[in-house]
BAFIRO-665054 format. One record per residue (C-alpha): residue number from 1; residue in three letters; chain; x, y, z. Coordinates in steps of 0.02 Angstrom, whole numbers, plus 50000, padded with zeros to 5 digits. Layout:
# residues N
SITE  NUM  ALA  A  X  Y  Z
...
# end
This chain:
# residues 503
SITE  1  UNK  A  50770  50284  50504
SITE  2  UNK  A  50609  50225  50609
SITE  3  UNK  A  50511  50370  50698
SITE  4  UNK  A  50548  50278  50854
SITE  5  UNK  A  50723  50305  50827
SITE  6  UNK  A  50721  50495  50769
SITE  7  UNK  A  50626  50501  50924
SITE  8  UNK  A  50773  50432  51037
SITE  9  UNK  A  50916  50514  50920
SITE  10  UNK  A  51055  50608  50992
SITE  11  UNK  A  51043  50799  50936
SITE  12  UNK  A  51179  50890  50860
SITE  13  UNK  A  51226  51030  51004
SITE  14  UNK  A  51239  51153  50838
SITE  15  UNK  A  51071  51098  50781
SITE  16  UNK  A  51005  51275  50800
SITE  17  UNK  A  51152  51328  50692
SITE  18  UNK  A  51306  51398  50703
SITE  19  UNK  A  51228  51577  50746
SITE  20  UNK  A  51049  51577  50807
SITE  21  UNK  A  50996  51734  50828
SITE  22  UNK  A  50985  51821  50997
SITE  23  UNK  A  50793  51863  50983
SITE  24  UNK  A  50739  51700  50938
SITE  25  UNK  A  50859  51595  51040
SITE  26  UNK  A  50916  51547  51232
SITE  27  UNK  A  50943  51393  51334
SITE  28  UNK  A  50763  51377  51366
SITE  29  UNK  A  50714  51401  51184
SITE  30  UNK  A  50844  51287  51135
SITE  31  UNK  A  50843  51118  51067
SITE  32  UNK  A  50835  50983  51208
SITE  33  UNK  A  50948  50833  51195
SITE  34  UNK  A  50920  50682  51213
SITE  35  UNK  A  51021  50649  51369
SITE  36  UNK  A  50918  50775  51463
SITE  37  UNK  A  50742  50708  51415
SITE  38  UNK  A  50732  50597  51587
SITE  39  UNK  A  50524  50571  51577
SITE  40  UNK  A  50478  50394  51548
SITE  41  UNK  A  50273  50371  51531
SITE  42  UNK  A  50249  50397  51719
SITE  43  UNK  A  50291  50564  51703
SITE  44  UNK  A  50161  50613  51568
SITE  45  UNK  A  50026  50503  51657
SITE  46  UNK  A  50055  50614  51802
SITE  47  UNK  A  50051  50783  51713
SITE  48  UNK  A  49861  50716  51637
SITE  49  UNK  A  49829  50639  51792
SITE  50  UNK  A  49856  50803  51918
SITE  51  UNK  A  49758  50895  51774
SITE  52  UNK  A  49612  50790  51809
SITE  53  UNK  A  49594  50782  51964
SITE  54  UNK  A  49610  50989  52005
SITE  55  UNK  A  49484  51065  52099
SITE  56  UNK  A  49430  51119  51938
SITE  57  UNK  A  49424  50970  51863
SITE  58  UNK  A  49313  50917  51989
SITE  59  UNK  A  49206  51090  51977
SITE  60  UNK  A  49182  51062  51812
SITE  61  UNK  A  49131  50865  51790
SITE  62  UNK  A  49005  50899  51924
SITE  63  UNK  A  48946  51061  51827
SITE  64  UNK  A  48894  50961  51695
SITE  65  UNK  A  48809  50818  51784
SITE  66  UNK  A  48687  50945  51848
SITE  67  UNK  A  48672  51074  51709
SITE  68  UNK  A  48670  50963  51553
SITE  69  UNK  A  48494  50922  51536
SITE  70  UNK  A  48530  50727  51505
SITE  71  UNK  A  48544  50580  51604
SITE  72  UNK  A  48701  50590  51717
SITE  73  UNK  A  48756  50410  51637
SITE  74  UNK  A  48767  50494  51488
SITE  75  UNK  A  48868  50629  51542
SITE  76  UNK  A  48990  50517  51604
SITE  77  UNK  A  48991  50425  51448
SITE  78  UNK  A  49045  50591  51350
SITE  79  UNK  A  49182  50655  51476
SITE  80  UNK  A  49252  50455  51440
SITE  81  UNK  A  49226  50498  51248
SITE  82  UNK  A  49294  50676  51255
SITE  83  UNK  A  49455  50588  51350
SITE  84  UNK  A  49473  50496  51198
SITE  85  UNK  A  49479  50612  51077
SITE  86  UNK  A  49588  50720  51185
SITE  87  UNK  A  49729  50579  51202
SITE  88  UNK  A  49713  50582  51008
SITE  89  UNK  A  49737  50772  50982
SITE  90  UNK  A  49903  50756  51110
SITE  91  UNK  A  49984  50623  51023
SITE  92  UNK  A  49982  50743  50858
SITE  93  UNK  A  50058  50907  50953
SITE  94  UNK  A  50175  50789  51049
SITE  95  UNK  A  50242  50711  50937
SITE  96  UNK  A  50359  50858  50843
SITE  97  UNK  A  50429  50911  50998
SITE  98  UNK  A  50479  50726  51045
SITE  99  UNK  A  50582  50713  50887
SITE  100  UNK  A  50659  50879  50878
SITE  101  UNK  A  50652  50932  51070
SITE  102  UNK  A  50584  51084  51035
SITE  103  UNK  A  50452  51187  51166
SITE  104  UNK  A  50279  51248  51075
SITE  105  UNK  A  50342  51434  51057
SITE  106  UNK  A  50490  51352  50951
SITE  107  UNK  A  50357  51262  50855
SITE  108  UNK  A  50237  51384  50817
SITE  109  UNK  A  50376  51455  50706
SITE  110  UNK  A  50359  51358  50583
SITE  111  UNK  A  50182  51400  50519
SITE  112  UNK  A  50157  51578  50613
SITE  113  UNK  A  50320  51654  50545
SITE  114  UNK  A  50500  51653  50649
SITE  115  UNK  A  50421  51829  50712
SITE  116  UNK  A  50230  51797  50707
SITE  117  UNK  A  50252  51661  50813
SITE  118  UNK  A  50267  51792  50953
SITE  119  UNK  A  50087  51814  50917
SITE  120  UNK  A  50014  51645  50949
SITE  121  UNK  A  50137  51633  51106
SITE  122  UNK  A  50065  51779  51166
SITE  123  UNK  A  49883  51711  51159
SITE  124  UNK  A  49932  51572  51242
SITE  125  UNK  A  50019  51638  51385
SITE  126  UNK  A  49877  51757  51411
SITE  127  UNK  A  49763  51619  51426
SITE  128  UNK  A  49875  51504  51524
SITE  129  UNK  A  49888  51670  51655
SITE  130  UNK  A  49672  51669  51650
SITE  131  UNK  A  49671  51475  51707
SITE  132  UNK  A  49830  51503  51825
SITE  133  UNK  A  49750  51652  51914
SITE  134  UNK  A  49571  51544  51919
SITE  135  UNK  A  49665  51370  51973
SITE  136  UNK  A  49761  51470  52100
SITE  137  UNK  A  49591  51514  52189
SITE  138  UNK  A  49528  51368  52201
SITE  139  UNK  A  49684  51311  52274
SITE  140  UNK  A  49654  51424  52385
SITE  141  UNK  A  49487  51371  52427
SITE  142  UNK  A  49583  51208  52506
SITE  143  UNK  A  49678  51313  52607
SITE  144  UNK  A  49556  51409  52688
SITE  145  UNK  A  49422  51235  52690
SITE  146  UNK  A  49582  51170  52814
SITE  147  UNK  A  49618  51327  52905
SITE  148  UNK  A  49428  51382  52933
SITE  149  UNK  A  49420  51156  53011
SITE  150  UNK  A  49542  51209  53136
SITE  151  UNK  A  49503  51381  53189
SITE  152  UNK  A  49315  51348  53188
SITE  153  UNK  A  49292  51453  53052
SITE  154  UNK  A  49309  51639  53089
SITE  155  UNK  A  49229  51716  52949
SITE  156  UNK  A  49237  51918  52950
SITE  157  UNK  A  49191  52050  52828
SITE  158  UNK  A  49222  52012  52646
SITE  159  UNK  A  49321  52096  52515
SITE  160  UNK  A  49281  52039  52325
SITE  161  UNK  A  49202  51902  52381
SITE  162  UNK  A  49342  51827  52490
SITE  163  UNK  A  49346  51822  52697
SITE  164  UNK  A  49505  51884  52793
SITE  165  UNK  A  49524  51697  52793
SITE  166  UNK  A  49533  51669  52583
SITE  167  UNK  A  49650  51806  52573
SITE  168  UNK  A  49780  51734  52680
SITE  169  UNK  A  49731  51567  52606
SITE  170  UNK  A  49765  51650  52433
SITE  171  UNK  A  49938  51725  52474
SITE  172  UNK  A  49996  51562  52536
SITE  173  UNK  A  49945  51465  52391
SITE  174  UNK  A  50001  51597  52268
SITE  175  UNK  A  50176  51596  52366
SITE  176  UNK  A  50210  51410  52374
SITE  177  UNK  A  50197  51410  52183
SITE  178  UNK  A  50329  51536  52149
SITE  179  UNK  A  50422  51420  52263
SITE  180  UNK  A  50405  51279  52166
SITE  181  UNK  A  50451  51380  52025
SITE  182  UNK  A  50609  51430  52069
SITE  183  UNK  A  50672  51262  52136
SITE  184  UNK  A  50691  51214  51971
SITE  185  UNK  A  50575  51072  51851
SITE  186  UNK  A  50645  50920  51967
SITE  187  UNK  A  50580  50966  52114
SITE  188  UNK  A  50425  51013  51996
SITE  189  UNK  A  50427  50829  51931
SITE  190  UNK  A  50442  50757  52101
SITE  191  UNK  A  50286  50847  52163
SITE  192  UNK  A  50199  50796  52043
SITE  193  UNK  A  50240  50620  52074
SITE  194  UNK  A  50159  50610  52262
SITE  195  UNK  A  50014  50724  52210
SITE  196  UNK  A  49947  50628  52078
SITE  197  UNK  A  49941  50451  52190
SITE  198  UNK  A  49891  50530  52353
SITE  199  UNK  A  49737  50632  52259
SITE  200  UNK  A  49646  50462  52229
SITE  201  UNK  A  49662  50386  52405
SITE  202  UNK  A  49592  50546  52477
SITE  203  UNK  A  49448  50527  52345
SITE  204  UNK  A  49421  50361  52399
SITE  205  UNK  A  49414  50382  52571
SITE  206  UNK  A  49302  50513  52535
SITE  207  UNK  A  49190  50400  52463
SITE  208  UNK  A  49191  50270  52584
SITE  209  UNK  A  49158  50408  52737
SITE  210  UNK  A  48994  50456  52622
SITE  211  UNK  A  48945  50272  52581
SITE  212  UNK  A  48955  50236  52772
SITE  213  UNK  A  48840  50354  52804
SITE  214  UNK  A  48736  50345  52648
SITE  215  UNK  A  48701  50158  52669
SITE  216  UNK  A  48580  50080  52553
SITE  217  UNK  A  48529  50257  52485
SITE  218  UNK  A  48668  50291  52379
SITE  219  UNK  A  48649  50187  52232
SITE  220  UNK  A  48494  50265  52217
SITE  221  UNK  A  48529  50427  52253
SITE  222  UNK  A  48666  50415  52084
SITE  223  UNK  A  48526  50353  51975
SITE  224  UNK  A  48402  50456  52025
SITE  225  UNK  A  48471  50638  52066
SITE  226  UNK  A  48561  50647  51880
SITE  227  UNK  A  48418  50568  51793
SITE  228  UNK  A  48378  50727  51696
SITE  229  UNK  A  48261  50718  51562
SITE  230  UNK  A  48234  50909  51522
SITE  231  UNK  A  48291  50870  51346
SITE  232  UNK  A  48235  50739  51217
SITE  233  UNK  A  48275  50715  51040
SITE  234  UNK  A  48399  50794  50930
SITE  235  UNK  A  48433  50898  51099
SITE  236  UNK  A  48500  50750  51178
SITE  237  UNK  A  48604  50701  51069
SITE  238  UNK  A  48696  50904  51031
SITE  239  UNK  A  48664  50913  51230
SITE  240  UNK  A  48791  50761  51247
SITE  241  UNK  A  48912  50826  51115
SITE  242  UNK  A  48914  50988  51226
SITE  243  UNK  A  48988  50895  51351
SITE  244  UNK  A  49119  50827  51260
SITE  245  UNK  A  49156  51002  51172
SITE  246  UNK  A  49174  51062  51362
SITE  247  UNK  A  49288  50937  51419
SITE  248  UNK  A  49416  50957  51263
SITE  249  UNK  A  49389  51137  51282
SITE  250  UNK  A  49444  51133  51474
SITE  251  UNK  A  49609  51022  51427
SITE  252  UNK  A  49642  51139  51270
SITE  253  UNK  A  49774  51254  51356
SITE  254  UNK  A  49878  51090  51389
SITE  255  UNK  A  49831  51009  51218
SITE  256  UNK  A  49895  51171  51109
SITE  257  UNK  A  50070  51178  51191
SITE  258  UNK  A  50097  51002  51251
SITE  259  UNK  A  50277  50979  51146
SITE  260  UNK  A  50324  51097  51310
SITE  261  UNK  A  50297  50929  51425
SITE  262  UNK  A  50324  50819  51267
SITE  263  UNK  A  50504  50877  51230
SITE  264  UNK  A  50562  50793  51410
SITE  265  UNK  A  50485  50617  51362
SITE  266  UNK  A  50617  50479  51290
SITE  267  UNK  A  50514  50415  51152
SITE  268  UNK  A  50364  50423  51074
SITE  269  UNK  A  50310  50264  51136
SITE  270  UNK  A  50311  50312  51305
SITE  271  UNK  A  50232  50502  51288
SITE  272  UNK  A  50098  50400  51206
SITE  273  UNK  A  50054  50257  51356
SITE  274  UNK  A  50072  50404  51480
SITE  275  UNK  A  49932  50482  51394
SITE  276  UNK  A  49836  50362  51351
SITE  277  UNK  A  49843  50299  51552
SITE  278  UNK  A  49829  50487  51605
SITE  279  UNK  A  49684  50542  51483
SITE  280  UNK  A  49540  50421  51453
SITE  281  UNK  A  49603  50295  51588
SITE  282  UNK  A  49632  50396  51740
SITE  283  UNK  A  49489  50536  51671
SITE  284  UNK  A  49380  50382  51680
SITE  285  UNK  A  49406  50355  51859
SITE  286  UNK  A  49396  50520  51915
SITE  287  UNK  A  49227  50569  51847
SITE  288  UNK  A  49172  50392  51921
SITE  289  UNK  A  49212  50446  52106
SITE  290  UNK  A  49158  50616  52062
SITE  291  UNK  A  48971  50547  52022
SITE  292  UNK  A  48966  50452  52187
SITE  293  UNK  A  49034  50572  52288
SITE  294  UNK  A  48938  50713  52226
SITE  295  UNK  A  48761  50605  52220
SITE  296  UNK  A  48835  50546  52413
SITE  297  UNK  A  48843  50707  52487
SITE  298  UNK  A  48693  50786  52403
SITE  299  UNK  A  48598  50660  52491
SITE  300  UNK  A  48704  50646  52671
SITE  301  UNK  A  48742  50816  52680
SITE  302  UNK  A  48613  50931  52603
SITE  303  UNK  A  48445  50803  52633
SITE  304  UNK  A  48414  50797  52446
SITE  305  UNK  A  48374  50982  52446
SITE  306  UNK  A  48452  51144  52344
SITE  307  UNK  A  48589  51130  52202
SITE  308  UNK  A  48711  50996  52245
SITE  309  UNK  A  48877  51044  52285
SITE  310  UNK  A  49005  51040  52148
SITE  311  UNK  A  49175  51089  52235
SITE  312  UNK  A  49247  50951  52327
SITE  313  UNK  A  49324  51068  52457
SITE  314  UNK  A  49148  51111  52508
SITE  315  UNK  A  49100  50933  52529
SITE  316  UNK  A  49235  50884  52610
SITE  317  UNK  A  49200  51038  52744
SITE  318  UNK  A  49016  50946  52761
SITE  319  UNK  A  49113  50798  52832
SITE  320  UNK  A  49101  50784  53044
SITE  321  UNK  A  49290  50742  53040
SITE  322  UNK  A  49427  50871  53058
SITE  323  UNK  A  49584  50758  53025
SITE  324  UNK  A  49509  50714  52856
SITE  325  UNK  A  49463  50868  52809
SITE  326  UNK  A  49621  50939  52842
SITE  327  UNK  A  49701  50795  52768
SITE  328  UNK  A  49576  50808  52604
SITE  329  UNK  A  49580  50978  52596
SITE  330  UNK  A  49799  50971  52591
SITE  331  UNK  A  49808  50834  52459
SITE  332  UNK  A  49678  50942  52344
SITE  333  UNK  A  49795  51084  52379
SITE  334  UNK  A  49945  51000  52317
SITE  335  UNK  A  49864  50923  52162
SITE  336  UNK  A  49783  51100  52101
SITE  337  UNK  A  49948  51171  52142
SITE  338  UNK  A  50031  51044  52047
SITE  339  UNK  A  49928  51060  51893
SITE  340  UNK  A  49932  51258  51887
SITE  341  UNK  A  50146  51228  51885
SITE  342  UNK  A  50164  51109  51751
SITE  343  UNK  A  49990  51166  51643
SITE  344  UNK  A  49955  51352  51692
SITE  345  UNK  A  50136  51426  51748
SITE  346  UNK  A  50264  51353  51627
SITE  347  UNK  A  50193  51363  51462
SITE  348  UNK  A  50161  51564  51496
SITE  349  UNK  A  50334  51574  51567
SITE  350  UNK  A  50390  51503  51378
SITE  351  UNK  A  50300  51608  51293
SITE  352  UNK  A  50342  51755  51379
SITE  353  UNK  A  50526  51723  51363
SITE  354  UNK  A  50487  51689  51169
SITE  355  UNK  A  50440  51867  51139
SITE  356  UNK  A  50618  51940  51203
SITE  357  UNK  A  50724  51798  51250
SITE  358  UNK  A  50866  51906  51280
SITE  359  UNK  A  50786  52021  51401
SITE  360  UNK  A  50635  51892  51467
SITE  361  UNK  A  50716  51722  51537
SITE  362  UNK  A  50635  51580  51601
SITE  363  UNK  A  50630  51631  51758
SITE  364  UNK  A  50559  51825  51721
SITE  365  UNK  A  50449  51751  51627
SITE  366  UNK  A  50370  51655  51782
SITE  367  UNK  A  50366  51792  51878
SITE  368  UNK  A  50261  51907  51756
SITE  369  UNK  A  50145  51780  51749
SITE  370  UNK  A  50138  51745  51928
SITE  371  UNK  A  50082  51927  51954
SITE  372  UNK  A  49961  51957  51819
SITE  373  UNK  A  49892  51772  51895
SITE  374  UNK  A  49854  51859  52070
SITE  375  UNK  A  49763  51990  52013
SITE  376  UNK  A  49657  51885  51913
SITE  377  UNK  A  49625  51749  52043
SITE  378  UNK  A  49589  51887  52155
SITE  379  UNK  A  49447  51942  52057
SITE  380  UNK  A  49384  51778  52046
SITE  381  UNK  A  49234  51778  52138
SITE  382  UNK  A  49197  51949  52108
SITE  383  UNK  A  49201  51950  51920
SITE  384  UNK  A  49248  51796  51838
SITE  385  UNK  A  49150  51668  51908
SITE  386  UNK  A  48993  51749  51885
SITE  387  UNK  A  48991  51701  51714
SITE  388  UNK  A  48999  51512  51769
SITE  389  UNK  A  49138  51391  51755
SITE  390  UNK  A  49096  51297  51587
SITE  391  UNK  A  49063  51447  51492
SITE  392  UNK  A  49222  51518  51561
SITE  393  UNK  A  49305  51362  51498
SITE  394  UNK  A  49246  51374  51328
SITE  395  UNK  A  49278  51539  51296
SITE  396  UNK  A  49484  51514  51331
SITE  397  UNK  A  49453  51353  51216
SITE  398  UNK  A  49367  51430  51100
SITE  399  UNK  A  49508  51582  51080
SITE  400  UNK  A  49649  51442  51084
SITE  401  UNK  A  49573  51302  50964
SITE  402  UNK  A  49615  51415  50807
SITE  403  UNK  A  49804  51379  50836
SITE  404  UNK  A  49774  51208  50865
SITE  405  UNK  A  49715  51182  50707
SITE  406  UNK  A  49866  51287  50605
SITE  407  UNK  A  49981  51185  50713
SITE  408  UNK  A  49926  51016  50656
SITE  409  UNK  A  49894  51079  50514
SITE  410  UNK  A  50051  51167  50454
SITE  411  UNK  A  50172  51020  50513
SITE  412  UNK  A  50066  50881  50458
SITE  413  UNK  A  50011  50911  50290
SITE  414  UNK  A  50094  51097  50255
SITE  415  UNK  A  50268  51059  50314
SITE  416  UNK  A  50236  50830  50288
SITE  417  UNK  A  50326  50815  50475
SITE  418  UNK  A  50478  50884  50417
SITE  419  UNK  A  50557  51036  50495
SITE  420  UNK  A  50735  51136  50446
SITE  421  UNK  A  50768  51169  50627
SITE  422  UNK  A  50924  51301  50612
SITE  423  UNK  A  50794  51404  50501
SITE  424  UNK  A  50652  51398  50675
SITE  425  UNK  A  50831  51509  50747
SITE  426  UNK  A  50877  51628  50601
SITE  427  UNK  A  50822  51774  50527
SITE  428  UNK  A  50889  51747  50365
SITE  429  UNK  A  50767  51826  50241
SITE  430  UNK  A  50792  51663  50123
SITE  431  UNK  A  50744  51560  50281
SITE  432  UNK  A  50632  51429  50257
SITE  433  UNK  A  50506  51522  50420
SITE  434  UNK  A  50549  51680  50367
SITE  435  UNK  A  50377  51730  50257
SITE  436  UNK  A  50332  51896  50242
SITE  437  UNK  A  50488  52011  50378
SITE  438  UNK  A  50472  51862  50496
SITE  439  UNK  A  50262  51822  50484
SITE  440  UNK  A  50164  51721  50387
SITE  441  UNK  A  49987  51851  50374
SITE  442  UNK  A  49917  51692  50305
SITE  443  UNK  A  49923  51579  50462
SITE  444  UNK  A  49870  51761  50554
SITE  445  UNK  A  49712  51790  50458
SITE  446  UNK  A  49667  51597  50464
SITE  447  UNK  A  49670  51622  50655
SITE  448  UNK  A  49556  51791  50663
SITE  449  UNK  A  49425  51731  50565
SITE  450  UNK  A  49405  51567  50633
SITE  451  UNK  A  49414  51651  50813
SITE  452  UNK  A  49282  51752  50761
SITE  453  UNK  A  49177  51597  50727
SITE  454  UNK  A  49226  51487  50882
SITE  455  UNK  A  49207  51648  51016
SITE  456  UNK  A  49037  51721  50928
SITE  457  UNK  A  48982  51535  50963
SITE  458  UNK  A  48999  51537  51136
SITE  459  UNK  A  48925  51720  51183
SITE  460  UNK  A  48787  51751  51013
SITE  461  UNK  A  48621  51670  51100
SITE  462  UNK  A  48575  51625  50924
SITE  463  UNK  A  48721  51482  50902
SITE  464  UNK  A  48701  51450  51098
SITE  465  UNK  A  48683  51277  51055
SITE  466  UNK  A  48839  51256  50975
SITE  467  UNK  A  48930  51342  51142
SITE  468  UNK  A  49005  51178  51193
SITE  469  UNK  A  49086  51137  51006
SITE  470  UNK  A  49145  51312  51000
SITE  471  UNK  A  49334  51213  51004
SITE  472  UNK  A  49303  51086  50907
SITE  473  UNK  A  49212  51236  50779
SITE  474  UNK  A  49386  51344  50782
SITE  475  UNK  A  49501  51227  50767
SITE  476  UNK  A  49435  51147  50601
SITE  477  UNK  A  49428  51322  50509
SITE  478  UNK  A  49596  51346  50577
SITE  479  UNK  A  49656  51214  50496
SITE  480  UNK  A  49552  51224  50329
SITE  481  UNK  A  49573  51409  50310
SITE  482  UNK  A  49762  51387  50341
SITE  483  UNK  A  49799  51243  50206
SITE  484  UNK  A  49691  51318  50072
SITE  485  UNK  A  49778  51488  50105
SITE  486  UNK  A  49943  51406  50084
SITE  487  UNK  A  49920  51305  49951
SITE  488  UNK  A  49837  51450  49845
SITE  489  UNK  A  50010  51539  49888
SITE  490  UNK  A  50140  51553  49750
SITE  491  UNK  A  50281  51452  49781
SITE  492  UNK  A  50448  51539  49847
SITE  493  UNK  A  50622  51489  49816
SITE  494  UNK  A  50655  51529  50012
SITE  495  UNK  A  50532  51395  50062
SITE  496  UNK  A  50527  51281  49917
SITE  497  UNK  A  50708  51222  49892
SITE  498  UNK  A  50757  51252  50080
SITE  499  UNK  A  50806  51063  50144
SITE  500  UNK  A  50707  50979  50290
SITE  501  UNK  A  50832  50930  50400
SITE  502  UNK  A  50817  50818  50541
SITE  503  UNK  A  50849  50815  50710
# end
């Protein structure tokens, strides 16, 4: 049978086995079938697409336009590349949980242990809760950019950072995303599907407000305010690789557990156009109109003087028009607050639920990490951000990467793309997953030490110029360490003769 048609195969509702057992099985956990996987490639183009385009996203890309060192061409040439290789490391992690309709929690089973893989999950969801709490602030930052345009912009005395005016901004935000949540992934889906669309044709109009007023200047003003030459050489060239070791860094919380989107899509064919469209394509795009309309305003708005502004919520507050700011600053809202759901809010709630699905569902599972999100949103500006956004980013990526690399790893050259799915459910000690009481210390220690590596080269000023590869550094020892630890592991009868069934 074709890959293509595993893919789009009906699954056996006893797939799991006739007894799964409680603390590794519910609904959620469970086995999709086919006739519930309804997303076509629209669906996962919109998922990448609302990722991109998140305030930030946008942070970010204009981060490294001004703090690379290297022409801002070039920049834009790496977040293209970086796209690229992205769209290549989804297509591996998605493609398991399109043919067996498993979520990454479920996964992770297979090479962490039917019990270690609580570990893993756990690391994951904490990180997921890090970006949900950040995204949800700058969300926020929307909010109160609209609010502040109608009232005239009250300000007050401050509390961690934030005016009377953020904090209300906050609550709001953090409230219409537990919403969302509980109306269920449809209404999810559908949110997505305006957000994604209406993001771009407030970015354009954007851009057409600062070209107006820009004139003849702006061409200019793109070539000649991100013409950085501070480095030359060999620094060039590991200054442009940083870039592209940032970008897959800020995607890696998606790219780790993307069988949790993957699992809905009908057929491999399809998860793979949506991300090729919603990756290099639409990431493409994005940092395009980011360029201009960063290079625009620095020059309309702050008379070529100070750092340029790198959250578009800011910028748009620059513009003498209160209908598109409020406008601007809604759509931005709903994109941020549509990537945080789908990237930042359900993964966690998985993983959550994976470490006690009896007594954490879906739905608790949401909630826990919709409070330990506040309180780490909250101390956003107070504490978090003043370690700047892309070192923030590649610290989570460099923590995550590890796993990536034991996940790829384990199912395509460990396991040859062939799982025993009943055995990801039981706690059989001859279990194919089973290892050592439920955890495989091998895929555990292959994870320390190559965190070790990845996180010591973001924060030792000694390998400070191999910050930005810090992902790219951790998840290739992952993977080595974990394939040369299993194959220098006697064989087992549990693992060895148990059959590799199929979906």
């Amino acid at each position: 049978m074709s890959t293509e048609a595993r893919a789009t195969a009906p699954h056996d509702p006893l797939a799991v086995g006739p007894d799964p057992h409680p603390d590794l099985h519910n609904d959620d956990l469970a086995p999709l079938p086919a006739a519930r996987r309804r997303w076509g490639w629209f669906e996962i183009f919109n998922v990448w697409t609302n990722d991109v385009q998140s305030l930030a996203g946008y942070t970010l890309a204009a981060s490294l336009f001004i703090t690379a060192g290297i022409n801002g061409w070039w920049v834009f040439a790496a977040i293209v590349l970086a796209g690229l290789f992205v769209n290549y490391l989804v297509n591996l992690t998605g493609e398991p949980s399109v043919r067996y309709g498993i979520p990454y929690a479920v996964m992770a089973r297979s090479g962490m242990g039917v019990r270690g893989a609580m570990f893993p999950a756990l690391v994951r969801g904490i990180v997921a809760i890090f970006w949900y709490g950040a995204q949800t602030y700058f969300a926020s930052t929307a909010v109160a950019l609209a609010l502040n345009a109608v009232l005239g912009t009250p300000g007050g005395p401050e509390v961690l950072g934030m005016t009377g005016i953020d904090w209300i901004s906050y609550l709001i935000v953090a409230a219409i995303q537990i919403v969302l949540f509980v109306r269920g992934i449809s209404w999810i889906e559908k949110f997505l599907n305006v957000a994604g669309p209406a993001v771009y044709v407030v970015m354009v109009l954007l851009l057409v407000a600062i070209w107006v007023q820009a004139g003849d200047d702006l061409l200019p003003a793109v070539g000649n305010i991100f013409s950085n030459d501070e480095v030359q050489g060999w620094s060039a060239v590991t200054a442009f690789l940083g870039v592209v070791g940032t970008t897959v860094a800020y995607f890696s919380a998606v790219v780790i557990n993307f069988g949790d989107f993957s699992r809905f899509s009908r057929t491999q064919r399809g998860m793979r156009i949506g991300n090729f469209t919603g990756l290099p394509v639409s990431l493409a795009f994005f940092t395009f109109l980011s360029l201009f309309i960063t290079a625009g305003a620095y020059v309309v708005y702050q008379g070529g003087e100070g750092e340029p502004q790198t959250n578009p919520a800011a910028i748009v507050g620059q513009v003498d028009n209160t209908v598109l700011t409020v406008v601007a600053a809604l759509t931005f809202l709903v994109a941020t607050i549509g990537i945080n759901l789908v990237a930042n809010f359900i993964p966690p709630a998985y993983d959550l639920s994976n470490l006690s699905p009896q007594r954490i569902s879906f739905r608790r599972g949401g909630y826990l990490t919709a409070a330990f999100g506040f309180v780490i949103g909250a101390l956003w500006v107070a504490v978090i951000d003043q370690i700047g956004l892309p070192k923030f980013v590649d610290t989570l990526g460099a923590v995550l990467a590890p796993l990536y690399g034991i996940l790829v790893a384990d199912y395509y050259l460990v396991q040859r793309r062939r799982l025993h799915v009943p055995d990801l459910y039981s706690m059989d000690p001859v279990g194919r997953y089973h290892y050592v009481r439920g955890w495989n210390l091998r895929a555990i220690w292959a994870f320390l030490v190559a965190a070790v590596f990845s996180v010591a080269a973001v924060w030792v000023p000694w390998l400070v110029e191999l910050s930005g590869f810090a992902w790219v550094i951790g998840a290739i020892i992952g993977a080595v360490l974990y394939v040369s630890l299993m194959r220098s592991a006697p064989s087992t009868p549990s693992r060895s003769q148990a059959p590799a069934g199929q979906p």
